[in-house]
C-alpha positions, 0 to 999 in steps of 0.5 A, spaced: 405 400 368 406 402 362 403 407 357 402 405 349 400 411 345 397 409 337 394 414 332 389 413 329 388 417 322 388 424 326 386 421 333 391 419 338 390 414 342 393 412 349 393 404 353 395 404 360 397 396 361 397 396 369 398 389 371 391 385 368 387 392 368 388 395 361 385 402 360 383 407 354 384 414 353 382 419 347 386 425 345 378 429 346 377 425 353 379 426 360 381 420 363 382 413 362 376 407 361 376 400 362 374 396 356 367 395 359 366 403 358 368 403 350 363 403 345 364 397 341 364 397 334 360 391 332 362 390 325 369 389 328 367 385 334 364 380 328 370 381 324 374 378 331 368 373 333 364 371 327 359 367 332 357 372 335 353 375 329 346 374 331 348 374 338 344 379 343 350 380 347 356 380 343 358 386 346 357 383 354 361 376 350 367 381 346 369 384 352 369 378 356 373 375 352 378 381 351 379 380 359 380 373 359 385 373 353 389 379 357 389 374 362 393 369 358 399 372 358 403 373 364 407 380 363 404 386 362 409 386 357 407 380 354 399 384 355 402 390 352 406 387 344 399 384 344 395 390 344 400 393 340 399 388 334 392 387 335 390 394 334 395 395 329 391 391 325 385 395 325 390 400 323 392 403 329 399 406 328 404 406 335 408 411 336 411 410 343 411 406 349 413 408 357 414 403 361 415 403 369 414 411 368 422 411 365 423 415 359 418 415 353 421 410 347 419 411 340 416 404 337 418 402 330 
């Protein structure tokens, strides 16, 4: 398993990578959510998939390809750099990773 943790603006956000699982948590939740729970910014999903513009189902099409792009990769720290990259582009600032359970590493 490993922990990444991003800040966004004044929000911390954690993404727990556990094999093909990868779930979310906010500093104001309690526990973690699939990608299947989260509320899905459409304007952001549009960005990602501009086909799914007049789609009914976007969110339902969006999640299902975040699952099968995670799938692609074959580590979960290939799954992690992924996550780390694509939110960053969002604007999401990493700050450390734990992997294993060992100690926590800033990420530059």
């Amino acid at each position: 398993m490993i922990g990444i943790i991003f800040q966004y603006a004044s929000e911390v956000v954690e993404v727990r990578v556990d094999g093909v699982i990868v779930t979310f948590r906010t500093g104001q939740s309690a526990g973690f959510v699939t990608i299947d729970e989260l509320k899905l910014s459409k304007a952001g999903v549009i960005k990602e998939f501009p086909d799914l513009i007049n789609n009914q189902n976007w969110q339902k099409i969006a999640r299902e390809r975040f699952k099968d792009k995670i799938k692609d990769y074959n580590t979960e720290m290939e799954r992690a750099n992924y996550i780390i990259e694509d939110l960053r582009r969002y604007g999401y600032q990493p700050l450390y990773i734990q992997r294993q359970g060992f100690r926590t590493q800033r990420i530059q």
